[in-house]
ZAMARGU-4260 file (C-alpha; in steps of 0.2 Angstrom, whole numbers, plus 5000, padded with zeros to 4 digits):
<rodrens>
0) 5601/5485/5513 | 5586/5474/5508 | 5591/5458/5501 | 5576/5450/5496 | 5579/5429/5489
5) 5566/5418/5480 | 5551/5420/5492 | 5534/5415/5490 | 5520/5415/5500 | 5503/5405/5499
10) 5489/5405/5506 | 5474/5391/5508 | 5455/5396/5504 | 5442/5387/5507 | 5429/5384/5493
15) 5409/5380/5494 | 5398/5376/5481 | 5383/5389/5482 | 5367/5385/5489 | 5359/5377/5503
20) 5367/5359/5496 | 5384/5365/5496 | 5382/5374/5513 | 5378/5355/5519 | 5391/5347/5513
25) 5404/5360/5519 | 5400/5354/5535 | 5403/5337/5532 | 5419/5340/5520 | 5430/5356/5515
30) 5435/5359/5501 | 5452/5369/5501 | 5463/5378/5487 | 5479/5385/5485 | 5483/5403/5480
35) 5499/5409/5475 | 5501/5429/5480 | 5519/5429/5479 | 5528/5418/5468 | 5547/5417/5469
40) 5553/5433/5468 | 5570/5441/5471 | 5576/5459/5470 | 5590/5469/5480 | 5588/5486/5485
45) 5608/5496/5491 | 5605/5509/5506 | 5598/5526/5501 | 5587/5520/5485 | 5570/5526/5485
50) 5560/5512/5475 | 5541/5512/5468 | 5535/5492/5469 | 5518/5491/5460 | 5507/5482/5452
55) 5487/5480/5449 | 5474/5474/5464 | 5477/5459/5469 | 5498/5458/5461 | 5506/5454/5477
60) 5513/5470/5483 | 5505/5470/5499 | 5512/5452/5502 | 5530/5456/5499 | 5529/5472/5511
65) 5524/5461/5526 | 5535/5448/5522 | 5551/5462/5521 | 5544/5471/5535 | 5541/5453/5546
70) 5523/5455/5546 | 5522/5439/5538 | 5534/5425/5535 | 5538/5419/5519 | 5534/5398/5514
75) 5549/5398/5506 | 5565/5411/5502 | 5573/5421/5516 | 5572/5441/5517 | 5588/5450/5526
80) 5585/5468/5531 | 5600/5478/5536 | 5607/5462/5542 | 5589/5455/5550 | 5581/5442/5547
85) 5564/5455/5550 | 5552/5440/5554 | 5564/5431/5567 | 5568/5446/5575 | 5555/5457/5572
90) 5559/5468/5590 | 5574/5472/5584 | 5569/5473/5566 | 5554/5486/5572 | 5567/5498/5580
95) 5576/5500/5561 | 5561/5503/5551 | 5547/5516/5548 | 5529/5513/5539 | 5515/5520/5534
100) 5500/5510/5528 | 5488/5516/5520 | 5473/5520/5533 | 5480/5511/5546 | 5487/5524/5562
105) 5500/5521/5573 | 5496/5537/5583 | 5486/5536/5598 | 5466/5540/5590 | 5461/5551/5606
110) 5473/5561/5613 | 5483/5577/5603 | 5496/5573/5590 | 5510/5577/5604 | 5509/5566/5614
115) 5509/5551/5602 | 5524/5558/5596 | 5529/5558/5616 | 5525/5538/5618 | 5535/5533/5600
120) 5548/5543/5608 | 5550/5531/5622 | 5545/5516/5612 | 5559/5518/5602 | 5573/5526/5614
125) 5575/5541/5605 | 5587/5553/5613 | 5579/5568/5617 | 5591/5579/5607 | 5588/5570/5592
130) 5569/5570/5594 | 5568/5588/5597 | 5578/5592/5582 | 5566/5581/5573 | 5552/5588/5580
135) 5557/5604/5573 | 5563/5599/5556 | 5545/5592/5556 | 5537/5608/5559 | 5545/5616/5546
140) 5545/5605/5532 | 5527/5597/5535 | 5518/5610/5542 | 5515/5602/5559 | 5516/5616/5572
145) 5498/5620/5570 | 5492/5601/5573 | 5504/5596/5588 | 5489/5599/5600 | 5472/5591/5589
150) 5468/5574/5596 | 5472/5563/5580 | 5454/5560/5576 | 5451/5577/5574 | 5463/5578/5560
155) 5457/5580/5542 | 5464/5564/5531 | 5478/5577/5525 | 5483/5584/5541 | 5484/5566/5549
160) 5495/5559/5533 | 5506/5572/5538 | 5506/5565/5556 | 5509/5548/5551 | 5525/5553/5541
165) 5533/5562/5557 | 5528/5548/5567 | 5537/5536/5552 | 5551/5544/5552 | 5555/5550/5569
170) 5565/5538/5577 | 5577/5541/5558 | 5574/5524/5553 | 5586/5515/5540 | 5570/5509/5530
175) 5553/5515/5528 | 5538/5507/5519 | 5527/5517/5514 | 5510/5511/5506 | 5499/5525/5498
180) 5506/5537/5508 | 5497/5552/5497 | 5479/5541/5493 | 5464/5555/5494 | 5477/5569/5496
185) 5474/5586/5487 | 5488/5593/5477 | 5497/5604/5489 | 5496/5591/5502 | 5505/5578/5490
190) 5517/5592/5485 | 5523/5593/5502 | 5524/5575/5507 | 5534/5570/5491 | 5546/5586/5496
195) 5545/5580/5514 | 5551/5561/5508 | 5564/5569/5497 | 5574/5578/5508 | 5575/5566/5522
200) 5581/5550/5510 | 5594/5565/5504 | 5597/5568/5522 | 5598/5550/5532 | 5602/5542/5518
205) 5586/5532/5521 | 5579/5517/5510 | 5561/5521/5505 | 5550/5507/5499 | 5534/5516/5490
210) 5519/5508/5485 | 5505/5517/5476 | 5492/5520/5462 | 5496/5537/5461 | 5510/5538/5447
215) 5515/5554/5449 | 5520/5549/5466 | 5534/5537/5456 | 5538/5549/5445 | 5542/5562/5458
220) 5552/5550/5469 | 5558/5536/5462 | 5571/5532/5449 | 5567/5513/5449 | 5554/5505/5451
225) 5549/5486/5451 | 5533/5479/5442 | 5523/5464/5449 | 5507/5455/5440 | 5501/5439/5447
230) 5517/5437/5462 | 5528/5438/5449 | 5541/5451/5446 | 5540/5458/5429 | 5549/5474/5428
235) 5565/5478/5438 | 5574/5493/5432 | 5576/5513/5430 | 5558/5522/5423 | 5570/5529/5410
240) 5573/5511/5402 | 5556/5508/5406 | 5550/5521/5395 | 5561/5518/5381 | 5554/5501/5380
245) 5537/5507/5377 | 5528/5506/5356 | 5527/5525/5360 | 5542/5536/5372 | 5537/5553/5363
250) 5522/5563/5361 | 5521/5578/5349 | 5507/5592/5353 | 5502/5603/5339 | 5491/5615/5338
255) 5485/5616/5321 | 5479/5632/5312 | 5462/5628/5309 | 5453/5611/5316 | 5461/5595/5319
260) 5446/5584/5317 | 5452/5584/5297 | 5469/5580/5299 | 5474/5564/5290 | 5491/5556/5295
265) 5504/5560/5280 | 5509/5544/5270 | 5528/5546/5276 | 5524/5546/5293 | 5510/5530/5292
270) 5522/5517/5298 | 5527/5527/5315 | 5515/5539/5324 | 5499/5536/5331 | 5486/5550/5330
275) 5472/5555/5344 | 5466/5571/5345 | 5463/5581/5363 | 5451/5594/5362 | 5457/5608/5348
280) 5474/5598/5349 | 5482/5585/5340 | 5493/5573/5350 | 5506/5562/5339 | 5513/5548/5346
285) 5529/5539/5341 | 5545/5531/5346 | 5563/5541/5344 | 5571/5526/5341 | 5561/5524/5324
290) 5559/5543/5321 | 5563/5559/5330 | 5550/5575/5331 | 5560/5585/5320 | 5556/5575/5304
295) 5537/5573/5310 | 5535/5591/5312 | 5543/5595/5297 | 5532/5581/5287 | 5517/5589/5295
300) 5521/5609/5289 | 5521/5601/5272 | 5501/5598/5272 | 5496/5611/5288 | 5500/5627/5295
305) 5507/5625/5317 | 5504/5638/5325 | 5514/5628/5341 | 5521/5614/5348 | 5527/5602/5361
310) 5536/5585/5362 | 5534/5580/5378 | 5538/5558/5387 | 5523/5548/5389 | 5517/5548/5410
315) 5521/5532/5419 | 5503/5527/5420 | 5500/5526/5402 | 5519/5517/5402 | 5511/5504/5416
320) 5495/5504/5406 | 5502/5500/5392 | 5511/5484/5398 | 5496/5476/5405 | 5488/5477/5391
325) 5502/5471/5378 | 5507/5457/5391 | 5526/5454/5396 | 5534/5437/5399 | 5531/5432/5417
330) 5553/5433/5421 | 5562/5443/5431 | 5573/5454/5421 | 5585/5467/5426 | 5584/5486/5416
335) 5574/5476/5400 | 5557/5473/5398 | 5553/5458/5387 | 5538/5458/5377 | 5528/5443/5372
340) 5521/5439/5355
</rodrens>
C-alpha cells in the first residue's frame, strides 16, 4: 500500500552572525547551511496495518508525513501510495487519503459541523448512500449527533477532534494520517477515538499512519511501530520485539510486609534486577531472558514477608526512553534493535 524508497529531504537556512555587524553583512552576503530532516529512509507499510512512526521534536516525522501524503516532495527517493506517486498527482492522491493534523481543521470554522460534513461530501463525490451510512455510523460510535448543529468554533478541543476524525474518514479513505489525533484529550475522549480508529481499520481494511507523543495511544493501536532520531530510521519492527530488546521487559511489584525503604537487593539477585521503590511499594526490574519472576519472588520471601504482587511489561515510553538514552546505531533494521557500545 505505502511503499516508501530511500527519501531524503533538506532544507536551506540561512545563518547571521548576532549583532548589529552581522545584520550588515547579511545584507551584503548570506550565509546559507544545509539541514538534513529526513535522511534516506525506506520502510513498506501492506494494506490494513495500523503503524505508530515516532521519534523526539525535531526527528523527522513530520517531514516523512508530507512527503507520503504529497505535501512536500522528496530531494531524492520516490514514495508510491496505493499506486500514486502522492506528490505528482496529488488531486487524485487527495481523493484516497484521510488526515488529521494536529490543530490544523479542515471543517469550515463558522458554520455548524453539518454542513462541513455536506461540502467534503461533494469534494469528494461521495454517494449519498454511503455518506448517510457513515454519517450514522459516526453518530454512534463518536458521539456526534449532539454536535451536527455547533458552528465548529464553538466546539470544545474534544468535541472538534471527534469532528475532525468523521470528516477523515468519511469519504472511506484507503489511508489516513493521523498526527496527535488525541493531543490535550481527556481520558474518555481518547478512549473513544482509539475505539473509533479500531473499528474502522477493522472495517475498511484502512491503513492508519499515527503519529504521537502520547504512548498509549501506540500501545492501544499499533502492533508496529517505526523509530526515527535525527531523519534516520532506527527502529522498524513489532512493540513486542521491541520490548524484549530492552535491559529491563519485566517489572515485579511487591508489597512488602512492613517498609520498603530497608529493603537491600539479595546477593543472588545482584547481577539481574534493578530496584526503585514507588510510594509503599517496591518495583523490581529485570529481564526474563536472564531470569524469570518466579525465582525473584522466591529469592525475595527468603529475607521478607509479601503480602502481594504483580509482574507486569515495562510502557512503551519508558521502552522509547530508554533507547534514547542508551543510543542505537543510526541503521535501519527490520524486527532487531542494535544497540551501540
Amino acid at each position: 500500500m505505502i511503499e516508501v524508497k530511500n527519501i531524503s529531504k533538506y532544507y536551506r537556512l540561512f545563518e547571521r552572525e548576532p549583532g548589529l555587524r552581522g545584520a550588515i553583512r547579511a545584507l551584503f552576503k548570506r550565509k546559507y547551511i544545509k539541514k538534513t530532516a529526513v535522511d534516506n529512509i525506506s520502510f513498506h507499510i501492506p494494506k490494513g496495518e495500523i503503524v505508530g512512526y515516532i521519534g523526539s521534536n525535531g526527528a523527522g516525522k513530520s517531514t516523512t508525513i508530507k512527503m507520503i501524503s504529497g505535501i512536500l516532495t522528496p530531494d531524492a527517493g520516490e514514495v508510491v501510495v496505493g499506486g500514486i506517486i502522492p506528490y505528482k498527482n496529488r488531486t487524485k492522491n487527495a481523493k484516497s487519503i484521510g488526515a488529521v493534523f494536529g490543530q490544523r481543521t479542515q471543517l469550515f470554522w463558522d458554520i455548524p459541523v453539518q454542513e462541513s460534513l455536506q461540502l467534503l461530501k461533494h469534494i469528494y463525490e461521495i454517494p449519498e448512500e454511503a455518506y448517510q451510512k457513515n454519517i450514522e455510523k459516526f453518530k454512534d460510535v463518536l458521539d456526534l449527533e449532539p454536535l451536527l448543529s455547533i458552528p465548529v468554533r464553538q466546539l470544545s478541543l474534544g468535541q472538534k477532534m471527534r469532528c475532525e476524525l468523521a470528516a477523515a474518514f468519511l469519504h472511506n479513505p484507503s489511508v489516513v494520517y493521523l498526527d496527535e489525533p488525541t493531543i490535550g484529550l481527556d481520558a474518555s475522549v481518547k478512549i473513544k477515538i482509539r475505539e473509533f480508529i479500531k473499528q474502522m481499520n477493522r472495517e475498511h481494511e484502512t491503513t492508519i499512519i499515527l503519529t504521537t507523543h502520547d504512548m498509549q495511544d501506540i500501545e492501544e493501536l499499533c502492533n508496529r511501530i517505526i523509530i526515527i532520531d535525527k531523519g534516520t530510521i532506527i527502529y522498524d519492527g513489532s512493540l513486542i520485539e521491541l520490548k524484549q530488546t530492552t535491559k529491563y521487559n519485566r517489572t515485579v511489584k511487591l508489597e512488602l510486609e512492613g517498609s520498603a525503604d530497608d529493603f537491600v537487593i539479595p546477593i543472588a539477585l545482584q547481577d539481574y534486577v534493578l530496584k526503585e521503590l514507588a510510594d509503599t511499594q517496591l518495583l523490581l526490574h529485570f529481564n526474563n531472558q536472564d531470569i524469570n519472576g518466579s525465582q525473584i519472588i522466591a529469592e525475595v520471601m527468603k529475607h521478607h514477608v509479601i503480602n502481594d504482587f504483580t509482574v507486569t511489561e515495562p510502557g512503551i515510553d519508558k521502552i522509547v526512553q530508554e533507547i534514547y538514552e542508551r543510543g542505537l546505531d543510526h541503521a535501519q533494521v527490520l524486527g532487531t534493535v542494535k544497540v551501540s557500545n
